[in-house]
C-alpha positions as CSV (number, residue, x, y, z in Angstrom):
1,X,17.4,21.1,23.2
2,X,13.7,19.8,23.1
3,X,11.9,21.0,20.3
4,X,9.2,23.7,20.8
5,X,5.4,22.7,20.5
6,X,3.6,24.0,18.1
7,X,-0.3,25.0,17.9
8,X,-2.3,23.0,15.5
9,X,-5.9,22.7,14.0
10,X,-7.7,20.6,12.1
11,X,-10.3,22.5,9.9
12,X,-13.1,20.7,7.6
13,X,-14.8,21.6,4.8
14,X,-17.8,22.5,6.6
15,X,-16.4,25.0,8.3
16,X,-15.3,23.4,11.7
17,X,-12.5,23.8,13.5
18,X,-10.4,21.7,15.9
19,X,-7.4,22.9,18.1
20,X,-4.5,20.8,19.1
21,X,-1.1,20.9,19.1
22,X,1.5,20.1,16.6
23,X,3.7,16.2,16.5
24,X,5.6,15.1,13.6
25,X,6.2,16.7,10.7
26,X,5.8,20.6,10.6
27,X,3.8,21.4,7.4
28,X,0.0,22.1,6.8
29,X,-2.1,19.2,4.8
30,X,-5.0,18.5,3.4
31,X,-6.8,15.1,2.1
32,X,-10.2,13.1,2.8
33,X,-10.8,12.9,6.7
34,X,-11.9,9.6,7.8
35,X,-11.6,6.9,10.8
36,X,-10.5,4.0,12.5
37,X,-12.5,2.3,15.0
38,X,-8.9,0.0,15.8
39,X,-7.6,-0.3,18.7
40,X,-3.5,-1.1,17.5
41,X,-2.1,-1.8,14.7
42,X,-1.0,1.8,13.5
43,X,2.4,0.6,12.3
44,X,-0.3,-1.3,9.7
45,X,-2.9,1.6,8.9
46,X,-0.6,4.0,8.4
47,X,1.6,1.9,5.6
48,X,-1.3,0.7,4.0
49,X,-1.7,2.2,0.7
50,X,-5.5,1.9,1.2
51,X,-5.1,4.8,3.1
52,X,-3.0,7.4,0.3
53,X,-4.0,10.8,0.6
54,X,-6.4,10.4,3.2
55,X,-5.9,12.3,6.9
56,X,-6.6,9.5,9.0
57,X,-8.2,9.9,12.6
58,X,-7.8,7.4,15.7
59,X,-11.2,7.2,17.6
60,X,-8.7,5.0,20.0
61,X,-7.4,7.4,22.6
62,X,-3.5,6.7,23.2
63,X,-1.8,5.7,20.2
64,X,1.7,4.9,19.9
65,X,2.3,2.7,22.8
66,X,4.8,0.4,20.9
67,X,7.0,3.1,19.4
68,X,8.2,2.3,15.5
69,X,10.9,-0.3,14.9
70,X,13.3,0.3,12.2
71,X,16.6,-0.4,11.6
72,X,20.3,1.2,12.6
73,X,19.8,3.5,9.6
74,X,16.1,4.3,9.9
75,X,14.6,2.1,7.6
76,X,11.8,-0.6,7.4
77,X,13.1,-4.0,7.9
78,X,12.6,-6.2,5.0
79,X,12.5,-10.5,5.0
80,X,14.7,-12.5,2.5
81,X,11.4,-11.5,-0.3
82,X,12.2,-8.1,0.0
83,X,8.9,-7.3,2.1
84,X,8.4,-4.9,4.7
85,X,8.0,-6.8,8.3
86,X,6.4,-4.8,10.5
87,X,4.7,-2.4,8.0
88,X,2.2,-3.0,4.9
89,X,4.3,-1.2,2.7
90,X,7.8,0.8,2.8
91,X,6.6,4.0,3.2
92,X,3.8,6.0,5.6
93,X,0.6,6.4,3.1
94,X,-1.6,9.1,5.2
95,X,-1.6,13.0,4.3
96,X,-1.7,13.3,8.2
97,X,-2.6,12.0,11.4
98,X,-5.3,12.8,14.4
99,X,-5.0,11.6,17.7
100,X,-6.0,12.3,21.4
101,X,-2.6,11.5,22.7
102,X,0.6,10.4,21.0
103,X,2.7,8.2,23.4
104,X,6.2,10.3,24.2
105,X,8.1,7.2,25.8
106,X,7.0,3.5,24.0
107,X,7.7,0.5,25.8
108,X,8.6,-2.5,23.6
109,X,11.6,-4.6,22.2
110,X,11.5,-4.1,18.7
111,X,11.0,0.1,19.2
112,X,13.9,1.9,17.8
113,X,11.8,5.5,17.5
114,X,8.5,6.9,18.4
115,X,5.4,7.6,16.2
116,X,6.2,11.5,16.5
117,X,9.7,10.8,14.9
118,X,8.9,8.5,12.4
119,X,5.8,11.1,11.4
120,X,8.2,14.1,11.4
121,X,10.8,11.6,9.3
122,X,8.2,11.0,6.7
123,X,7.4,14.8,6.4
124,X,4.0,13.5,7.4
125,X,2.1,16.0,10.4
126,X,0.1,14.9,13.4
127,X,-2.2,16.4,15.7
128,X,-2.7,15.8,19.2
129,X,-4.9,17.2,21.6
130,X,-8.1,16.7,19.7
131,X,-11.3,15.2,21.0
132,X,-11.3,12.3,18.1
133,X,-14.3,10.4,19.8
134,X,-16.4,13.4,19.0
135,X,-14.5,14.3,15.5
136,X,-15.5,10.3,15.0
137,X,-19.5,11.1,15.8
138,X,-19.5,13.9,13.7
139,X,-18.0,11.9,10.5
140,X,-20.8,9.6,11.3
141,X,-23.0,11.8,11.3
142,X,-21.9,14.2,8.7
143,X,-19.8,11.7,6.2
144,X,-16.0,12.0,5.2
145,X,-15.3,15.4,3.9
146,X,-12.2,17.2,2.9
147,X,-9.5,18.8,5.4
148,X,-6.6,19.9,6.3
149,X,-3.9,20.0,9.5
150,X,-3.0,23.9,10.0
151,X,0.3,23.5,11.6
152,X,1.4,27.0,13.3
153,X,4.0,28.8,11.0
154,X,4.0,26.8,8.2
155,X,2.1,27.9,4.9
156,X,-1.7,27.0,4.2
157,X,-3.0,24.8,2.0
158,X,-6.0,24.7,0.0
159,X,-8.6,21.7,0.5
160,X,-8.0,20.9,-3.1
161,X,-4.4,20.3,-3.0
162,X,-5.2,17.0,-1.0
163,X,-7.5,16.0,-3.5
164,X,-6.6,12.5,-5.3
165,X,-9.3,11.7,-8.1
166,X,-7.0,8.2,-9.0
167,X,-4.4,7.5,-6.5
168,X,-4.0,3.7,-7.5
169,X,-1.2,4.5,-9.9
170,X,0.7,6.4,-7.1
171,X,0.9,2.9,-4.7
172,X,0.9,0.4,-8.1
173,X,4.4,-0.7,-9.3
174,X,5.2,0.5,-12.4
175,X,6.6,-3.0,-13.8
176,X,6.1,-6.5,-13.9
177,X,8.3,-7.7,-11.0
178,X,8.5,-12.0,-10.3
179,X,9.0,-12.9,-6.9
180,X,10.2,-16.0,-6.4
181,X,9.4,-18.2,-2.9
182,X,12.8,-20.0,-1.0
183,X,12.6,-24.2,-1.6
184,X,12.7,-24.4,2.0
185,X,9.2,-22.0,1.9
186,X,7.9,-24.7,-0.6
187,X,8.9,-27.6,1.9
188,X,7.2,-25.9,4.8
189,X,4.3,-25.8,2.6
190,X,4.5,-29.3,1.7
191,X,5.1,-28.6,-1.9
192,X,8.1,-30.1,-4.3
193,X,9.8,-26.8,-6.4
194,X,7.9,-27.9,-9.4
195,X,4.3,-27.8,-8.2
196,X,3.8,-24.5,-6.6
197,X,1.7,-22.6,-8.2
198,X,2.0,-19.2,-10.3
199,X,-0.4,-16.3,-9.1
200,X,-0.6,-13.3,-10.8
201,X,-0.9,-10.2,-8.4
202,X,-2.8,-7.4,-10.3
203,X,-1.3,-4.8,-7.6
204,X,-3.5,-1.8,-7.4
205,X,-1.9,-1.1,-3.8
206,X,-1.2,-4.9,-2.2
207,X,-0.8,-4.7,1.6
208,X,2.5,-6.1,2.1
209,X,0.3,-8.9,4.5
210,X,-1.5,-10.3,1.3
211,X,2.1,-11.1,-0.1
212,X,3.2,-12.9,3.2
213,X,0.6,-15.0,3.2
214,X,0.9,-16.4,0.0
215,X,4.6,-16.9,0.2
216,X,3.9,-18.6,3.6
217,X,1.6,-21.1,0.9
218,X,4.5,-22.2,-1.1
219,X,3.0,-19.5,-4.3
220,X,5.1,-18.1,-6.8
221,X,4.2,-14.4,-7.0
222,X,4.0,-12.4,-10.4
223,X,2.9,-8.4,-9.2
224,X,2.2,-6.8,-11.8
225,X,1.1,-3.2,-12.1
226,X,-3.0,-2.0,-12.4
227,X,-3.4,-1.6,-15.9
228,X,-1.2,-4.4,-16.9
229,X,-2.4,-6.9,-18.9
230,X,-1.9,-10.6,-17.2
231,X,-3.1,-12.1,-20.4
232,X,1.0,-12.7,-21.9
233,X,2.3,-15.0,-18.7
234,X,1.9,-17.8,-17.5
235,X,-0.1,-18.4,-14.1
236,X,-2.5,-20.5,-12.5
237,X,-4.9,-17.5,-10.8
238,X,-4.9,-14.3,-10.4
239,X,-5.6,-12.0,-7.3
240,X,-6.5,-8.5,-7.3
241,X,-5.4,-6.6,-4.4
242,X,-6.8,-3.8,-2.4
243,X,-6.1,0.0,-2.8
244,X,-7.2,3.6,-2.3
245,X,-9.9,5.5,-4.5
246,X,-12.6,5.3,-6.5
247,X,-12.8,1.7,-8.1
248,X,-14.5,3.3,-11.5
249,X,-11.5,5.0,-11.5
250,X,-9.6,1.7,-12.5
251,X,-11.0,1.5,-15.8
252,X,-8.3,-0.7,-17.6
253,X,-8.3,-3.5,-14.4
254,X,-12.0,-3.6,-15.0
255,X,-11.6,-4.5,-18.5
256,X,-8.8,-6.9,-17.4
257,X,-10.8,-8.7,-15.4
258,X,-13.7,-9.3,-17.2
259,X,-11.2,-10.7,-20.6
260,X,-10.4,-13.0,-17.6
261,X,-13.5,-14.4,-16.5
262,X,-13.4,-15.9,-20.5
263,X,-10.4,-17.5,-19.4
264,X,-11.7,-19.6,-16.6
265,X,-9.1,-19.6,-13.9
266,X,-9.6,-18.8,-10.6
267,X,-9.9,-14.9,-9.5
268,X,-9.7,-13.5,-6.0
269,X,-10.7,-10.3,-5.2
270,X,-9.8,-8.2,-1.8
271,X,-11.0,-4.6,-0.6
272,X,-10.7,-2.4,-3.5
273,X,-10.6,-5.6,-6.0
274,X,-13.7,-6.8,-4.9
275,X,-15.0,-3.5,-6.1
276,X,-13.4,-4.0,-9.4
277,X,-14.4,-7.3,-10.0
278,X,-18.3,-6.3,-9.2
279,X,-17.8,-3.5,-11.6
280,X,-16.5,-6.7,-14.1
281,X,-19.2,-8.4,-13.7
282,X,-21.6,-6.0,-14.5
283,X,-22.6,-4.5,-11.2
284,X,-22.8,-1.3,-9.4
285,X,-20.8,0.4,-6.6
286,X,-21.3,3.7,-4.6
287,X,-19.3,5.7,-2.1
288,X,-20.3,5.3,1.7
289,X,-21.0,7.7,3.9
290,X,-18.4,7.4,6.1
291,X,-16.8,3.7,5.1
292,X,-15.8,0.7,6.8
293,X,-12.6,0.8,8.5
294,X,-11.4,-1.1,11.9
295,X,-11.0,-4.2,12.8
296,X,-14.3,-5.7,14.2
297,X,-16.4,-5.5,11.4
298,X,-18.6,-8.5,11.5
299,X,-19.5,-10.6,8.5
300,X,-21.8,-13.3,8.0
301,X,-20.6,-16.4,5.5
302,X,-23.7,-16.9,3.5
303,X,-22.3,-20.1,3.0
304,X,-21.9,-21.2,6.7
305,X,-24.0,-18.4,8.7
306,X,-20.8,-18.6,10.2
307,X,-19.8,-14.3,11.7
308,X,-16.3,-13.5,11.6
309,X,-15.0,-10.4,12.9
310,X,-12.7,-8.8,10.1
311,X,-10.0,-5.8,9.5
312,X,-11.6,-3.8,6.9
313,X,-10.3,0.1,5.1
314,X,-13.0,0.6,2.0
315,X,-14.9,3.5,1.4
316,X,-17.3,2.2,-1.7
317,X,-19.2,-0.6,-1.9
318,X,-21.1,-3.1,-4.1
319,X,-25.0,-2.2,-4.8
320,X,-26.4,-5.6,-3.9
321,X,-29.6,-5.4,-6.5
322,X,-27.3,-5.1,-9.4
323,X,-25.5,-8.2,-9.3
324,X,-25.9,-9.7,-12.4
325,X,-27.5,-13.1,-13.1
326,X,-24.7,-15.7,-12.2
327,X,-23.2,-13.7,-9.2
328,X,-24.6,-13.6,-5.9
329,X,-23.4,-12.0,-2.0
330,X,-21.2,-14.0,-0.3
331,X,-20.3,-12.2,2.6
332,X,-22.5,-9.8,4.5
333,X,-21.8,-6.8,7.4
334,X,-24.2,-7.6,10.1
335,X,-23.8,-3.8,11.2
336,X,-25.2,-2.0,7.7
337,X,-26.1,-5.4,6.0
338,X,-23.8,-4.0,2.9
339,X,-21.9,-6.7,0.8
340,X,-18.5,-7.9,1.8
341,X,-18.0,-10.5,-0.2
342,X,-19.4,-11.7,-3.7
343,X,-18.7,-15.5,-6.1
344,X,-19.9,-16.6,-9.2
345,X,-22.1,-19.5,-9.4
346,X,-21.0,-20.1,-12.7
347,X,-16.6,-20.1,-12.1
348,X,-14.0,-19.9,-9.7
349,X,-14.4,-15.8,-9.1
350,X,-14.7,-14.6,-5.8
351,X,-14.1,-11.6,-3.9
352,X,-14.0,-10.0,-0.3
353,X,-14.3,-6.3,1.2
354,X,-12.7,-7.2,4.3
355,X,-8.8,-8.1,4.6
356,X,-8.3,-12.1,4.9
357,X,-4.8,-11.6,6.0
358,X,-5.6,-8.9,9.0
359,X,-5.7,-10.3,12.6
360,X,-8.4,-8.9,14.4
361,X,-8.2,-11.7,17.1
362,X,-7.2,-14.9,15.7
363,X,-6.3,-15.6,11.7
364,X,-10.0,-16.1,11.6
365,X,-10.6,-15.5,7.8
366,X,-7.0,-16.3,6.5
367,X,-8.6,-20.1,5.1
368,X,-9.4,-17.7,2.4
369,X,-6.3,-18.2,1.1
370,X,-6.2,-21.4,1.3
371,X,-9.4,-22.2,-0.3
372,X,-8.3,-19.7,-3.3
373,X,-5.0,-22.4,-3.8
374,X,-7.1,-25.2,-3.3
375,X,-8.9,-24.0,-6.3
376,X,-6.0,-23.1,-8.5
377,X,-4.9,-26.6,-7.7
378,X,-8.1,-28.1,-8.5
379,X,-8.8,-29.7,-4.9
380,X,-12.5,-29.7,-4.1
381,X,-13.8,-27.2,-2.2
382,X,-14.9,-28.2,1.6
383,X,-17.6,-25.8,3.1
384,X,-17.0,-25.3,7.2
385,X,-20.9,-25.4,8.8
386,X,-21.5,-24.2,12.1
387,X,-22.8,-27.3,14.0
């Protein structure tokens, strides 16, 4: 018997209301509205923990295309590390999810279920129905603001209950866990078992992508939760991973971070760590009016002049005239000219807004991680020009 459909709206804080009808699950939610100017990828957005608490709209009209694959017994499928495949972490992060249309009957081989039963799975509701190219324009015009997904017969909820003042420590592991790489990893990278080096992963909500690409580079992992102190093991660098929220909010990571600048290893910061390590440093940051999140941001290398379209999901960012003495922008967004990227002049720190490991087109801005391991290993650097 096919389920009934149910009536659906999304209301914002201002008062507006949007009609649509009801896929996935049946509840009523509320949390941040924002928006993705992406085109696929929504196994990825919607398991990024960038995303926790937020109701997340698609300005892309049909969504769903390529169904959800899972395995026999519903879950995510894991690889010999123990990290999601297809997702960017092992669970759907969104409070909810807007779309014009949600695709009934996905065409692809790895589909084992579609988005509206993988949504209804998660307990997590959808809305269909709804212009989203408009609800974009109006978030760009009128900022994020708070909201909630009305589903017919099911209780109402206030705006407040989707608010999240610190989510970090609800997507941050709550222990030190080692992950160790395979030997034939390390021969693939061309290293013997004895030189790769140890990074320390200060997870404040690590997209499972960061983690494959740095096993695929022959690195031994330590992730380690937000406020943890790295300061007791023994590694050659640290990276600090994106996340959701406010970055003041991370108070104990800023302080982290700055006790390691005094150390001198290398640091590499990405989306919500670049933040973090700004705030280190002795900079500013500020909440933007409707934030960056897609993937074709552009971003000029200062270093090169070189643009490369990125895959970014930040809502703060860095207030370029208070970097410190010693710091400097490294990236910029051609769009908005904000910062999306920043280094030290004076040590191996640097940081980006935009996701090195997301593949917008090509694995344009994945030499990143290369040139963060170079460092750790103590290779000179080699700067790509544009000829």
């Amino acid at each position: 018997m096919t389920k009934p459909i149910k009536q659906a709206k999304l209301v914002l804080e201002d008062g507006s209301e949007y009609p649509g009808w009801s896929f996935g699950g049946v509840l009523s939610r509320a949390g941040e509205v924002v928006f993705t100017t992406a085109m696929n990828g929504y196994l990825q957005y919607l398991t990024d923990p960038g995303y926790r608490g937020q109701i997340l709209v698609s300005s892309y009209p049909l969504v769903g295309n390529c169904g959800v694959p899972l395995t026999k017994n519903g879950e995510p499928v894991f690889n010999e590390a123990g990290i999601p495949v297809h997702f960017e972490s092992s669970r759907i992060q969104v409070s909810g999810f807007v779309v014009f249309e949600p695709c009934g009957k996905p065409s692809h081989y790895t589909c084992s279920t579609t988005l509206s039963s993988w949504l209804e799975k998660n307990n997590v509701p959808g809305i269909y129905g709804i212009d989203t190219r408009a609800l974009t324009i109006r978030l760009r015009n009128q900022g994020v603001m708070m909201g909630k997904i009305v589903v017919e017969g099911s209780n109402d909820v206030s705006f407040d209950s989707g608010m999240v003042s610190h989510p970090v420590p609800e997507v941050s592991p709550v222990e030190v866990f080692p992950m160790e790489v395979s030997t034939s990893t390390l021969k693939g990278a061309g290293l013997p078992d004895t030189e790769a080096p140890v990074i320390v992963l200060i997870d404040c909500g690590a997209k499972a992508g960061i983690i494959r690409c740095l096993i695929a580079r022959g690195v031994r992992i330590i992730r380690i939760p937000w406020n943890h102190d790295p300061a007791g093991l023994n590694f050659d660098g640290i990276i600090l991973s994106g996340g959701p929220g406010d970055p003041k909010a991370c108070g104990k990571t800023i302080a982290m971070v700055r006790r390691a600048f005094g150390h001198g290893k290398p640091v590499f910061g990405i989306g919500l760590g670049c933040q973090i390590m700004a705030l280190a440093a002795g900079a500013d940051t500020y909440k933007l009016p409707y934030g960056h999140r897609g993937q074709t941001q552009p971003c000029i290398d200062m270093e090169s002049g070189r643009c490369y379209i990125t895959s970014q999901n930040h809502g703060f960012a860095i207030r370029s005239d208070t970097l410190p003495s010693g710091w400097e922008p490294w990236f910029i967004n051609n769009n908005d000219n904000t910062i999306e990227g920043i280094r030290s002049t004076r040590g191996p720190f640097r940081a980006v807004q935009f996701y090195p490991e997301g593949c917008p087109g090509p694995r344009d801005t994945e030499f990143l991680f290369d040139r963060f391991i170079e460092e750790v290993r103590g290779v000179p650097l080699e700067v790509p020009c544009i000829k």
